[in-house]
C-alpha positions in Angstrom: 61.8 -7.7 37.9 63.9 -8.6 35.2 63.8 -12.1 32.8 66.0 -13.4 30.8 64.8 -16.5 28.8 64.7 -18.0 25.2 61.0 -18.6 24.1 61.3 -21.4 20.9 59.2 -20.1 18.2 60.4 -22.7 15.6 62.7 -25.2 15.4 62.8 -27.0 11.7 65.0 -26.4 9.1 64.4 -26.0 5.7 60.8 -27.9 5.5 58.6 -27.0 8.4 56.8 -30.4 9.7 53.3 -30.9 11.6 55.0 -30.3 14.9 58.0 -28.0 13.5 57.8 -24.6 12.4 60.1 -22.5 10.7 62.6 -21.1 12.8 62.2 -18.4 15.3 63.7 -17.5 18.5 62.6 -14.8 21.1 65.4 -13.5 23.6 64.1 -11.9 26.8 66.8 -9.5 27.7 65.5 -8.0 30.5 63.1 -4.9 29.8 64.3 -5.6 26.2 62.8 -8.4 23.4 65.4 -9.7 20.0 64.0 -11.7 17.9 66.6 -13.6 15.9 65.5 -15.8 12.3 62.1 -15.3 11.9 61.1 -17.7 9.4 57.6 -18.1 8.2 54.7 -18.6 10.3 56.6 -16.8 12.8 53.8 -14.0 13.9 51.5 -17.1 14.4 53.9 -18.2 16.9 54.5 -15.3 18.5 50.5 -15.5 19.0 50.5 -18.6 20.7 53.7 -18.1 22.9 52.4 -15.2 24.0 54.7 -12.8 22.3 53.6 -9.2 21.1 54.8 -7.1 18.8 55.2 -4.3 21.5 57.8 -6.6 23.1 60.0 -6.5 20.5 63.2 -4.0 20.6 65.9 -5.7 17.7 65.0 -7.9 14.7 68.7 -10.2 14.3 68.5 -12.0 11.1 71.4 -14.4 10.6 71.1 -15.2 6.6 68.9 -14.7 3.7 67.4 -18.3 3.5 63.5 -18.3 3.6 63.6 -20.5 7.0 65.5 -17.7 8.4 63.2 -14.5 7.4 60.1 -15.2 5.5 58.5 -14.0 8.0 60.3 -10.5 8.3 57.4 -9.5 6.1 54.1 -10.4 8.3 56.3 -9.8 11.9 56.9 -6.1 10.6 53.5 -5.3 9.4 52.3 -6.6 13.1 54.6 -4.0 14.5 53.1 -1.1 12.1 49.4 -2.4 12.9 49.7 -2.5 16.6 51.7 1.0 16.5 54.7 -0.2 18.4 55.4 3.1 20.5 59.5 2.8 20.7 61.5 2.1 17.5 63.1 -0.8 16.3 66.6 -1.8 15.2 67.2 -4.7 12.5 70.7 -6.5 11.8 71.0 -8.3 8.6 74.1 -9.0 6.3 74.1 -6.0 3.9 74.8 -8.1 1.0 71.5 -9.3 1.4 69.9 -5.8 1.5 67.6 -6.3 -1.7 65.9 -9.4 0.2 65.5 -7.2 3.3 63.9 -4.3 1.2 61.3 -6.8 -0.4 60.3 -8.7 3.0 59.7 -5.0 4.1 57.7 -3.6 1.5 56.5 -7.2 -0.2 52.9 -5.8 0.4 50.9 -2.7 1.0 50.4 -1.4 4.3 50.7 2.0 6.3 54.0 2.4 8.2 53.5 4.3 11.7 56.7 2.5 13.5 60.2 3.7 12.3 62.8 0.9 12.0 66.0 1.5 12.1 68.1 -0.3 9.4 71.4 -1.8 10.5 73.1 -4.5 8.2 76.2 -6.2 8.9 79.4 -6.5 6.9 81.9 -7.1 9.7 82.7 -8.8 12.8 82.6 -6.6 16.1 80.2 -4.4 18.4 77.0 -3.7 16.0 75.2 -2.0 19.5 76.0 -0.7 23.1 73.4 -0.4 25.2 73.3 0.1 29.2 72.5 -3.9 29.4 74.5 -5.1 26.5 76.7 -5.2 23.7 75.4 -6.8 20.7 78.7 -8.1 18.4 78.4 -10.2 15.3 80.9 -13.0 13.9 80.5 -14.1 10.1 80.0 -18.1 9.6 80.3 -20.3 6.8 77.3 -21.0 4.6 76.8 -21.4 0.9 75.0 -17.3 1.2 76.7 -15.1 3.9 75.9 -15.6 7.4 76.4 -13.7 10.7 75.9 -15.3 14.2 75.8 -12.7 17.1 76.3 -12.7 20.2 75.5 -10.4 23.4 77.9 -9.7 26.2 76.7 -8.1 29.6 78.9 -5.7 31.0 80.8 -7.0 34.4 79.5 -6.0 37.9 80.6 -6.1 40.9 79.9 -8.4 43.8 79.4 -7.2 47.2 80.9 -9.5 50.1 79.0 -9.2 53.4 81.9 -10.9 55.4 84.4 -8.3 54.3 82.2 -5.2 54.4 81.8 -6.7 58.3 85.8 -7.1 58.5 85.6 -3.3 57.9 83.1 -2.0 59.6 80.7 -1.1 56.9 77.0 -1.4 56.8 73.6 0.5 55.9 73.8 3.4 54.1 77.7 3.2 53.5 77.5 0.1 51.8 75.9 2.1 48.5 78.2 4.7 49.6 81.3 2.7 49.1 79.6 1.3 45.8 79.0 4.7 44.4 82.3 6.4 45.2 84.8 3.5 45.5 86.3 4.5 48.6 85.2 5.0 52.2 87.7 5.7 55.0 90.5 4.2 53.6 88.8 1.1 52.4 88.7 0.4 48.8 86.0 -1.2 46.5 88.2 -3.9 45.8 88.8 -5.2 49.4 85.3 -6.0 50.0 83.6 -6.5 46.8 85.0 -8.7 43.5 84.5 -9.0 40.0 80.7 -10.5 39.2 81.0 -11.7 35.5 78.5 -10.8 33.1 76.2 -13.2 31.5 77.2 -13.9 28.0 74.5 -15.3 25.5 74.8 -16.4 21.5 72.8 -17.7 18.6 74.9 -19.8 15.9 72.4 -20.6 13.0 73.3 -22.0 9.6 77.5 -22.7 9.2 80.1 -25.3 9.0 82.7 -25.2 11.5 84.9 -22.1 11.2 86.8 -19.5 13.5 83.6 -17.4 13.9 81.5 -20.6 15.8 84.3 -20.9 18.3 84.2 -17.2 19.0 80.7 -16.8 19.6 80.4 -19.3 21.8 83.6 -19.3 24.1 82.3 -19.2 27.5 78.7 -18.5 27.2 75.9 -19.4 30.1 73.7 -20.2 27.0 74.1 -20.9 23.3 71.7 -21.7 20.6 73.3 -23.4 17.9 72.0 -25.3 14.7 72.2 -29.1 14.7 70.6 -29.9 11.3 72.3 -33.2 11.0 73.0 -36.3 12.9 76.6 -37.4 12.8 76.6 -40.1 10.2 75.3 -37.6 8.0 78.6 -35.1 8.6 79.4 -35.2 5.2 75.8 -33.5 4.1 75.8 -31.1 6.8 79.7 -30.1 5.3 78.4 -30.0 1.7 75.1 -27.8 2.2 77.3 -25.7 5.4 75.7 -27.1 8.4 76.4 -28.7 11.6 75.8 -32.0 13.4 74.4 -32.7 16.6 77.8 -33.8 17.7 79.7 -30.7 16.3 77.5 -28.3 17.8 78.2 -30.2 21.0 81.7 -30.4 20.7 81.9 -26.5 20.2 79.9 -26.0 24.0 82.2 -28.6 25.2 85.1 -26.6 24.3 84.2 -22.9 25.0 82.9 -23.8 28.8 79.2 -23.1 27.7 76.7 -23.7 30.7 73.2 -24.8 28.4 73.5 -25.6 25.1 70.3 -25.5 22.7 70.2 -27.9 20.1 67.7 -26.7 17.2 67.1 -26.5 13.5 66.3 -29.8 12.9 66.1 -31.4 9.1 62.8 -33.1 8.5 64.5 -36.6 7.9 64.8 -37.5 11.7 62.0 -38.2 13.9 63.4 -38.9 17.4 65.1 -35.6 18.9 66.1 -38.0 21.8 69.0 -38.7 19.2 70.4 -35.5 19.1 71.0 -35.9 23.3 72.2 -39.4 22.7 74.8 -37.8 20.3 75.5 -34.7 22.1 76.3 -36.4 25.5 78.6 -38.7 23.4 80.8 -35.4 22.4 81.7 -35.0 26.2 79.6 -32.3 26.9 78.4 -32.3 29.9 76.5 -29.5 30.8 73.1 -28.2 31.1 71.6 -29.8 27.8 68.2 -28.7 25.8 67.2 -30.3 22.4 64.6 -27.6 21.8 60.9 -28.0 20.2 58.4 -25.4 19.1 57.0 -23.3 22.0 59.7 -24.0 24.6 60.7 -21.5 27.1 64.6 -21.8 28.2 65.6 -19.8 31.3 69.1 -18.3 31.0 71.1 -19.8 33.5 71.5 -17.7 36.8 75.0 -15.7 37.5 77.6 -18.1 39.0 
């Protein structure tokens, strides 16, 4: 049976807080497991979320800031302790290949899983697989930043009122899938395009080209909110968003739930963050996200 769902490992920005850790973010793709940002303390939070190493298939890290990837170091020695059987695939921005090397190797241990390297310098396609493609956009931050973003390929959608205008039924309705034609009848006339789910993860950046790209038309979007909106003019010096930014951004590119997350430490009531999101217009599904969460991907229109 396959899940798709975002399990919150951490949600705080820079400072983690009694009832904030860093970030951390789990996607459930199916038979597959990305783990995007994993700050420090992350392995402890796989731990209590219920997360194992064995589930993990990609590492995504957005940007070299210690919220983002301290915890590269213990997450991959858990991998090489509990023998992960299947190998493992890591995105980073190549410019920050010396940090990835020393979260790797910061301490002695025996390697028995090989991980595959694959840093990002470029927007586009950084994986194809028979679920997904996995593409990267670059954001704007003070060190350089990639969001990404996974695209499922489209499917088709059977129509049981047409396949019974036609005549079709039992075995020749996989027949008709498989060949795309049966007795004059095409796919097209009783079937129509079923759009694939679209998902994306949109940490640290000011508003630039590369927000609005990963998140037009997404069924669900993770996005930073560091800020509240009378404190734009921080989250524009130090290359964050607002609550009311990040909101703005869903509203725009048709996204069906929005995740608020990455929270600075100077606000205490995440019911805030809503207040100011609804107030953008958007209008959709809406989660303001807290350590140990589990977010369902919305279910195919």
């Amino acid at each position: 049976m396959s899940v798709r769902e975002l399990v919150v490992l951490g949600t705080a920005s820079q400072v983690p807080t009694r009832h904030r850790n860093h970030n951390g973010y789990l996607l459930r793709w199916d038979g597959e497991g990305i783990l995007f940002d994993p700050g420090e303390g992350t392995q402890r939070q796989m731990l209590r979320a219920g997360v194992a190493a064995h589930d993990l298939n990609r590492i995504c890290v957005t940007h070299f800031h210690g919220d983002h990837s301290l915890g590269l170091a213990g997450v991959i020695q858990r991998i090489n302790l509990d023998r992960v059987p299947h190998e493992i695939t890591a995105h980073y921005p190549r410019s920050g290949q010396r940090f990835f090397d020393r979260l790797r190797y910061a301490t002695a241990y025996r390697e028995t899983v090989g991980i595959t390297e694959a840093p990002v310098d470029t927007d586009g396609p950084l994986a194809r697989t028979d679920g997904y493609t996995l593409q990267a956009r670059k954001l704007s931050h003070p060190v350089e930043s990639y969001g990404y973003r996974i695209v499922e390929p489209d499917g088709r959608r059977m129509l049981p009122e047409r396949l019974a205008a036609h005549g079709i039924e039992g075995p020749d309705v996989g027949r008709i899938q498989r060949e795309g034609e049966l007795g004059g009848v095409s796919l097209d006339d009783v079937s129509e395009t079923r759009r694939g789910q679209r998902f994306a993860f949109v940490m640290d950046t000011r508003l630039c080209d590369g927000v609005y790209a990963l998140a037009e038309g997404c069924d669900m979007l993770v996005i930073e909110s560091t800020f509240l909106d009378e404190d734009e003019r921080l989250a524009v010096e130090h290359g964050h968003l607002t609550a009311g930014q990040a909101a703005r951004v869903a509203r725009d590119g048709g996204v069906r739930h929005l995740v608020l997350t990455h929270f600075s430490q100077r606000y205490t009531d995440p019911d805030d963050f809503e207040r100011q999101a609804r107030a953008a217009g958007y209008d959709g599904e809406l989660t303001v996200a807290h350590d140990l969460l589990r977010v369902p991907v919305p279910k195919r229109r």
